[in-house]
N, C-alpha and C positions, 0 to 999 in steps of 0.2 A: 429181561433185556430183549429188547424187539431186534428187526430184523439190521433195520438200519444204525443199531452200534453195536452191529454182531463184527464186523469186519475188521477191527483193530486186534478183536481178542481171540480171533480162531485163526491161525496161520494153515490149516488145512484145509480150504475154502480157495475154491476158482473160481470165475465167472465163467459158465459155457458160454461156446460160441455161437452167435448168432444160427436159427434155423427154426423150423417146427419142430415140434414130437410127431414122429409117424409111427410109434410103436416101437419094439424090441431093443431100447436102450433109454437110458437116462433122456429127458428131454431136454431142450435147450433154452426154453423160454415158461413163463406162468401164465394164467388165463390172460392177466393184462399187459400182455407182451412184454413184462422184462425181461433179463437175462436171469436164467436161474441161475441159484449159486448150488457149489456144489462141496458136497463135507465128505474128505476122502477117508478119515476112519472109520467110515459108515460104506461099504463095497454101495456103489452105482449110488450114493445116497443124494438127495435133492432135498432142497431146503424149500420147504412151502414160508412166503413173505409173513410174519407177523408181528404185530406191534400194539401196543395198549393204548388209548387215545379216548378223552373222554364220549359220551353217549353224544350228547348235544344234537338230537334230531338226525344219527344215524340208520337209526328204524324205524323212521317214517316208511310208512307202506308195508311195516312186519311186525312192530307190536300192538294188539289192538288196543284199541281205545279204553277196554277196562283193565287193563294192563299195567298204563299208563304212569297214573296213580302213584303206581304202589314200584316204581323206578328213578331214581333220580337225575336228573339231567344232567348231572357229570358225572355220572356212574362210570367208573373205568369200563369200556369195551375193548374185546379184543378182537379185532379183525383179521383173518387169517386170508389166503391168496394162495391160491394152490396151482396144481397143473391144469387143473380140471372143474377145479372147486372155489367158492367162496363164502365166509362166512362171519358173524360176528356174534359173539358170546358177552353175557353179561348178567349181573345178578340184581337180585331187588333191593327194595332199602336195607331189610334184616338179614339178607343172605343166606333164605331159605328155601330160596328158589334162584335159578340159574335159566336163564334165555337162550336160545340160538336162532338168527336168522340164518336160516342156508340159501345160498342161491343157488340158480339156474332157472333154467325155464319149465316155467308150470305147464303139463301140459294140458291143464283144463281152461285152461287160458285167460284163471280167472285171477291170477297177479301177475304185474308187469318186473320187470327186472328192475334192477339185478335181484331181490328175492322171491322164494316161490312157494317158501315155508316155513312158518314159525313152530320151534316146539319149545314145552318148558319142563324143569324135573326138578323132583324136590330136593333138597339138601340134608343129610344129616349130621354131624361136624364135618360141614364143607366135603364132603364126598357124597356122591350121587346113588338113587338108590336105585337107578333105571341107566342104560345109556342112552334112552331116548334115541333107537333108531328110526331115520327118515329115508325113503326109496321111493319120494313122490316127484322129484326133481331129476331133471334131466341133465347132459352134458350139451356141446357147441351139437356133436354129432347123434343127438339123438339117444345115448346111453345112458341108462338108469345111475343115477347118482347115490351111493347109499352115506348116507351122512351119522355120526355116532359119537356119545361123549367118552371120554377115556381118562380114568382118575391114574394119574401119575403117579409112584411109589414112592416111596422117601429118596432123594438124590437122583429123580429122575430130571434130565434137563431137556431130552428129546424124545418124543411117540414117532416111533417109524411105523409105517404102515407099506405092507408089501403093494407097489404095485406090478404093470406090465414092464419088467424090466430093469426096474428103477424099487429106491427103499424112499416114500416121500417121507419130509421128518417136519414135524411141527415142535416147536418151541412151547417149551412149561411156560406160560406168562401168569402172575398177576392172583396166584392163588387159585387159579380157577382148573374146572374139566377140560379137558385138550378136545376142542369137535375137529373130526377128523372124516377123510371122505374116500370115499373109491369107486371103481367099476367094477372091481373084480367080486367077486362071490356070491354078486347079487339073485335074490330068490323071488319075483317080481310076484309070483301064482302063492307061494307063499310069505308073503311081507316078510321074506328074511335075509338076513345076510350075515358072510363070514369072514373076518378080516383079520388078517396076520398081523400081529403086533408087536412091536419089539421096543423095550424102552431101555436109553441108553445117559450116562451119566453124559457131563460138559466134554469130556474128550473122548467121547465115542463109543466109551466100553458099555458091552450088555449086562443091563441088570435084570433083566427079565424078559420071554418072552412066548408067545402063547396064543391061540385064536381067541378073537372074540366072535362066539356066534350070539346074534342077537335078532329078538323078531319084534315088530313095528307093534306097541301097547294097545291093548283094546280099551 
């Protein structure tokens, strides 16, 4: 269930008010100025936008051309919107491989937005065998973006990820890895990163939770 028929069925959801995130609280808006919504059984929790929506030439400019192929053009994607982040996930015809376009800005300046890097990871019954971290991409201000897959538990309906202030939560859609993003923990000298993770059933309870540290695949 995406983002947009999340609001009949969570009665613990506000819209913040109008403003930027300047840091030290929940923010008030997502990269593409909405209103964030916000899920109060989850303390400072923020709800990153996402919704499943077919392929149909959504990654043009991020998957290559021998890629192609072997993806169907209405392949369910899932597009995620974050505070900071953007992204879209999706898998092949067999479902052996799973995609992510991450966005932000490249900064070798050799892809134009909104994506700045593609990765891809293999499958073994539908769970990942890598999270495929990415820490090539940048934020509006300049800040390493560390981007990563996260396999959901049984009855997991949300991945929170700690950030500055704020728990961001992405939505289980669609059978897939949840790609999830941050500023925080990032290890640029060493391609790694460590990120706080909490996964929580439909009304907010923790079922699990624990770092993932992970470092960028040779």
């Amino acid at each position: 269930m995406g983002l947009d028929r999340l609001m009949p069925y969570a009665a613990g959801i506000a819209l913040a008010a109008a403003g930027c995130h300047a840091g030290g609280g929940p923010p008030a808006r997502l990269l593409d100025g909405r209103p964030a919504a916000h899920f109060h059984p989850v303390g400072a929790g923020v709800i990153a936008s996402g919704r499943v929506l077919d392929l149909d030439g959504r990654a043009d400019g991020c998957l290559a051309a021998a890629d192609e192929a072997d993806v169907a053009s209405d392949a369910p994607a899932i597009e995620r919107i974050g505070v900071d982040s953007q992204s879209l996930t999706f898998a092949n015809r067999d479902g052996s491989v799973v995609y992510a376009c991450d966005g932000g800005i490249d900064p070798a300046g050799e892809r134009s937005a909104p994506w700045c890097r593609t990765v891809l990871g293999e499958l073994d019954a539908g769970r990942l065998l890598d999270p495929r971290l990415d820490v090539i991409c940048r934020d509006r201000r300049g800040r390493p973006l560390a981007y990563a897959f996260v396999d959901p538990v049984a009855g997991a309906r949300w991945v929170g990820v700690r950030q500055n202030g704020y728990v961001e939560l992405y939505e289980v859609l669609a059978g897939l890895p949840v790609r999830v993003a941050t500023t925080r923990g990032v290890d640029l000298e060493r391609d790694r990163a460590t990120l706080e993770v909490t996964q929580y059933d439909a009304e907010g309870r923790e079922l699990v939770r624990g770092e993932l540290e992970a470092a960028v695949a040779g």
